[in-house]
Backbone as CSV, one residue per row, in Angstrom:
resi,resn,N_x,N_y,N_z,CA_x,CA_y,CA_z,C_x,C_y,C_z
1,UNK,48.969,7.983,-12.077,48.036,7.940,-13.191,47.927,9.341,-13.788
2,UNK,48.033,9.164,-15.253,47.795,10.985,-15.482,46.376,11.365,-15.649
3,UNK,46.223,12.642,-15.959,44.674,13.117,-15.972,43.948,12.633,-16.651
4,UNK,43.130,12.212,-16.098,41.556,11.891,-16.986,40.834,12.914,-17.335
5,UNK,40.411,12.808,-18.355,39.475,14.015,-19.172,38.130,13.679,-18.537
6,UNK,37.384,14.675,-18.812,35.828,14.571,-18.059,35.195,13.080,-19.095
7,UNK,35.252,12.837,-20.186,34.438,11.959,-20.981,34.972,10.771,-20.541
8,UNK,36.549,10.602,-20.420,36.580,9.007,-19.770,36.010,9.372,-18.377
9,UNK,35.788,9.954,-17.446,35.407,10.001,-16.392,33.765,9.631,-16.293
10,UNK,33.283,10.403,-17.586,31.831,9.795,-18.045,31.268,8.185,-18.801
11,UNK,32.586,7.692,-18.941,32.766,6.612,-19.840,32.758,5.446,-18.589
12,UNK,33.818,5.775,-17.680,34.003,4.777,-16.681,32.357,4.572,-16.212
13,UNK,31.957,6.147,-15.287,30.720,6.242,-15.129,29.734,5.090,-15.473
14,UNK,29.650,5.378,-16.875,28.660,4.603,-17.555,29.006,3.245,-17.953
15,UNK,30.212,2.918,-17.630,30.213,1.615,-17.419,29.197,0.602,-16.198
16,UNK,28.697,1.103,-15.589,27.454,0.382,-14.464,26.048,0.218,-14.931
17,UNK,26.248,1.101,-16.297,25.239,0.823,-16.969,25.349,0.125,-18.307
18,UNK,26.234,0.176,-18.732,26.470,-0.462,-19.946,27.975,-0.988,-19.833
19,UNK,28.206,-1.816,-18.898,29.820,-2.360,-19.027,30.611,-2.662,-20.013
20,UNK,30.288,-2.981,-20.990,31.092,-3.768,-22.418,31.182,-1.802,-23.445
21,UNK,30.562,-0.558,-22.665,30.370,0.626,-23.472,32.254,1.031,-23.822
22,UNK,33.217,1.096,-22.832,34.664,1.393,-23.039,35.236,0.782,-24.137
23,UNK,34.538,-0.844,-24.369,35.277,-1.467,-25.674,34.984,-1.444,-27.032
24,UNK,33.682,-0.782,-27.050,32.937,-0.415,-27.797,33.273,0.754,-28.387
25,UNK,33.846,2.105,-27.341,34.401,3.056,-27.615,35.274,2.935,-27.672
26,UNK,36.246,2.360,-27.758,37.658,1.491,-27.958,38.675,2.201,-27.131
27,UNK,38.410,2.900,-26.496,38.964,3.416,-24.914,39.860,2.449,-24.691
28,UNK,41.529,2.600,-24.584,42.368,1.893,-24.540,42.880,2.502,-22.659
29,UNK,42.307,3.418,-21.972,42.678,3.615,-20.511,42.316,2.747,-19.680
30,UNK,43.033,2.343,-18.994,43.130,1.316,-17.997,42.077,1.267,-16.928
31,UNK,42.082,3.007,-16.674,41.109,3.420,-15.697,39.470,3.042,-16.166
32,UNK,39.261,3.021,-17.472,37.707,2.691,-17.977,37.605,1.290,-18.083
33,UNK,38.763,0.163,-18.217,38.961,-0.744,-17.994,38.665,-1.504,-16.473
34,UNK,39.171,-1.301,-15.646,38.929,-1.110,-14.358,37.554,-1.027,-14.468
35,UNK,36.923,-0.012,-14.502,35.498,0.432,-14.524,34.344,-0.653,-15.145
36,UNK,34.877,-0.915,-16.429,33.534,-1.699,-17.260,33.955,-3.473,-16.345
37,UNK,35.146,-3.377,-15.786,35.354,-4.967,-15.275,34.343,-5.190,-13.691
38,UNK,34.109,-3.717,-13.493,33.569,-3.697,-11.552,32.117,-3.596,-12.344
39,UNK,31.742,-2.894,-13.780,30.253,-2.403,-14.176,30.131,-4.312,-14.297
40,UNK,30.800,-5.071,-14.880,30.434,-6.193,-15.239,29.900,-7.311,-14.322
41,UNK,30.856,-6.975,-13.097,30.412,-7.722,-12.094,29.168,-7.590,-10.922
42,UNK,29.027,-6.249,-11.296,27.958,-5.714,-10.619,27.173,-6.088,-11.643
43,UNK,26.570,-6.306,-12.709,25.704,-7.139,-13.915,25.572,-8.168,-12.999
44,UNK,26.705,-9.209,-13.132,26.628,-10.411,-12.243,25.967,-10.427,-11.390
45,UNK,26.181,-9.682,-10.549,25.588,-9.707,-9.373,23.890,-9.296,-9.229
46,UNK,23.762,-8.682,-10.092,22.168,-8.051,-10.320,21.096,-9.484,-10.798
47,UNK,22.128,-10.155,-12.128,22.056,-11.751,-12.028,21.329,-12.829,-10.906
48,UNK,22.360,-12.781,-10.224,22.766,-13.650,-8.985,21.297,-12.740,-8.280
49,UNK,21.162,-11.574,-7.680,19.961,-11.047,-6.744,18.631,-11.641,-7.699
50,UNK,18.637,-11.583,-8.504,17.238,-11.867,-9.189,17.174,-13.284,-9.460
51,UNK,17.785,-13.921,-9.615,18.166,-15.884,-9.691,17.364,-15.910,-7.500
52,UNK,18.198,-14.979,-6.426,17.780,-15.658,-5.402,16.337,-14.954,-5.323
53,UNK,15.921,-14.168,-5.499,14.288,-13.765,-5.366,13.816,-14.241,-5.959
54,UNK,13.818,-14.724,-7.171,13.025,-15.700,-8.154,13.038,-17.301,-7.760
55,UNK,14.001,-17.493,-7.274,14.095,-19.063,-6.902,14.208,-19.615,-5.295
56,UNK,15.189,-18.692,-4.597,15.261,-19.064,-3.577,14.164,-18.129,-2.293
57,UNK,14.328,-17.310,-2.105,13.654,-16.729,-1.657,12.283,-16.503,-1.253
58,UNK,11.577,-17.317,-2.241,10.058,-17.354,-2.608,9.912,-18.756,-0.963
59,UNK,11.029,-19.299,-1.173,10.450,-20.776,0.153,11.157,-20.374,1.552
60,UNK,11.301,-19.257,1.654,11.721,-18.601,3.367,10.333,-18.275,3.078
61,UNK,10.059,-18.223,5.341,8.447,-17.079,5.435,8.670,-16.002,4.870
62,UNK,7.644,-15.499,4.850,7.102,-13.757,3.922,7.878,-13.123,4.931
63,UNK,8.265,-12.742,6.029,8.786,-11.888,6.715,10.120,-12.055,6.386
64,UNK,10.902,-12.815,6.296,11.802,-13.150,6.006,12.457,-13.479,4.068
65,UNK,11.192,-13.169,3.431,11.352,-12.745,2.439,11.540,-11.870,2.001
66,UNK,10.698,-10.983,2.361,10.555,-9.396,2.243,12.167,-9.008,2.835
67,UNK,12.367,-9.506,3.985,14.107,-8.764,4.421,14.670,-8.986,3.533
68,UNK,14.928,-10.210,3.249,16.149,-10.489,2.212,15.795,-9.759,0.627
69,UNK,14.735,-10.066,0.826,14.463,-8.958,-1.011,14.933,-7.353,-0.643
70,UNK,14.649,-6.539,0.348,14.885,-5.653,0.086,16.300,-5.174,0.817
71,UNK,16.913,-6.519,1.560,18.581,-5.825,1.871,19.195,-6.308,0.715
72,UNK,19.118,-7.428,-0.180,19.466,-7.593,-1.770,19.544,-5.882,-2.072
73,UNK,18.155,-5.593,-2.378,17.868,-4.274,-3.232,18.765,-3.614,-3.023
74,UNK,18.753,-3.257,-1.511,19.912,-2.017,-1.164,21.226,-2.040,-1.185
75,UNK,21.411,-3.430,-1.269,22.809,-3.701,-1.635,22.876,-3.522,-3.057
76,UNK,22.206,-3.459,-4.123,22.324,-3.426,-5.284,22.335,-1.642,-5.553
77,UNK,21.487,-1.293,-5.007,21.503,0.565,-5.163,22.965,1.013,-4.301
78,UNK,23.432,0.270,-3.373,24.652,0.909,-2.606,25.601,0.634,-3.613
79,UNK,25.928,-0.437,-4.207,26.935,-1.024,-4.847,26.752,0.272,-6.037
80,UNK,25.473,0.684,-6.861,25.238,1.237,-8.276,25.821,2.755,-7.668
81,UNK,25.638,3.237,-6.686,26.038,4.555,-6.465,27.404,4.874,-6.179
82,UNK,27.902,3.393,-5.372,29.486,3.464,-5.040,30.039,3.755,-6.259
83,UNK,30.082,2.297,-7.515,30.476,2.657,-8.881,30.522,4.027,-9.517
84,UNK,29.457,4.512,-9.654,29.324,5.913,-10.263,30.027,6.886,-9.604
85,UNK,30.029,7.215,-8.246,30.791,8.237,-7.702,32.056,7.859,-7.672
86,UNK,32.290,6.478,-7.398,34.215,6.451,-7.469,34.923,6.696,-9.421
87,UNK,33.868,6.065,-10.504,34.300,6.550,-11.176,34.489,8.590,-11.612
88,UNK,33.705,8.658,-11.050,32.962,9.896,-11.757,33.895,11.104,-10.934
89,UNK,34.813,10.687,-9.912,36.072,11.368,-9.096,37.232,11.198,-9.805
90,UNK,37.308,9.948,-10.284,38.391,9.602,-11.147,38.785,8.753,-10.161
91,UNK,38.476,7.860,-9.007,39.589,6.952,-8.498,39.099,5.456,-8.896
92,UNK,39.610,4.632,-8.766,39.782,3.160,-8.946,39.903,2.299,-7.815
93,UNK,38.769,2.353,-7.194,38.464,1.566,-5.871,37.371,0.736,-6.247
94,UNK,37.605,-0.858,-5.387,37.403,-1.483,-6.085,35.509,-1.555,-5.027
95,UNK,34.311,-2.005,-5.457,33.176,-2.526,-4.789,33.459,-3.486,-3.758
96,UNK,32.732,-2.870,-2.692,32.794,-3.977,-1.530,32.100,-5.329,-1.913
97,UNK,33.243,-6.301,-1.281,32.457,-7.339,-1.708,32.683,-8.074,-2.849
98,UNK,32.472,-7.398,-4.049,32.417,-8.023,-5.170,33.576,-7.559,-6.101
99,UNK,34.252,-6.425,-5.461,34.948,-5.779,-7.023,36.661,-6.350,-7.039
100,UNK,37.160,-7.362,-5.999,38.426,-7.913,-5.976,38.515,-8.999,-7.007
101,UNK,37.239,-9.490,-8.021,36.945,-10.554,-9.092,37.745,-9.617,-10.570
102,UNK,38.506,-10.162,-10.843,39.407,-9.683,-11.940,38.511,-10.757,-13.361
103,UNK,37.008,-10.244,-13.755,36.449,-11.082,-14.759,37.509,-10.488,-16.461
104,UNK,37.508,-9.234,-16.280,37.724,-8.743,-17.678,39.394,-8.225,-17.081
105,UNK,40.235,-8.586,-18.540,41.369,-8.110,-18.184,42.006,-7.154,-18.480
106,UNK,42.375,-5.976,-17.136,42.189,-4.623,-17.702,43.680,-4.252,-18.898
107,UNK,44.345,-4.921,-18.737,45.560,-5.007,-19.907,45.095,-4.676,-21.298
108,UNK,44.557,-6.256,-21.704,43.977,-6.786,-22.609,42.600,-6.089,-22.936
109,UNK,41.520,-6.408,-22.088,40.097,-6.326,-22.612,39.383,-7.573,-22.658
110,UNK,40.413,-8.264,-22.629,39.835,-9.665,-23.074,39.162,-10.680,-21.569
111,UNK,38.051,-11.510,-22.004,37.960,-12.337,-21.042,39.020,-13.144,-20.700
112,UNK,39.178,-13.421,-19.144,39.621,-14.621,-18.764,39.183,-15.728,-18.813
């Protein structure tokens, strides 16, 4: 891969916060591609944690609520920090767990 400049490195970055931001900036690198497809799924997934605390979660006991709400959480802050530091090095490793989901196609841009 050749060098990344500090701004795609800030671009990938900020893909965990704004995933759809690379196509927007019309960033044609693969590497920010990569990035806004793992920022997207981690969206998903932020989704999916707030769908089970809102719905499921509420009918386990309180002790057992409270765990699962806050190992959700930390899985959601582990996942947000992994993103940012692997972009923000410049490598392309994918989120445990969740980041082997090929939603956006880093070729293209386009949904699958």
């Amino acid at each position: 891969m050749d060098e990344l400049t500090k701004g795609e490195k800030i671009v990938g970055a900020m893909s965990y916060i704004i995933f759809f931001l690379p196509f927007i900036n019309g960033n044609k690198k693969e590497f920010n591609r990569f990035h806004a497809n793992q920022g997207f799924l981690f969206f998903l997934t932020i989704i999916a944690s707030n769908i089970f605390n809102n719905y499921l979660f509420p009918y386990l006991p309180t002790a057992l609520n409270w765990i699962a709400s806050v190992a959700v959480l930390l899985f959601i802050i582990y996942l947000f920090i992994k993103g940012i530091s692997n972009a923000s090095k410049g490598e392309t490793k994918e989120l445990p767990l969740i980041g082997r989901f090929k939603i956006l196609n880093s070729k293209t841009g386009k949904e699958l």
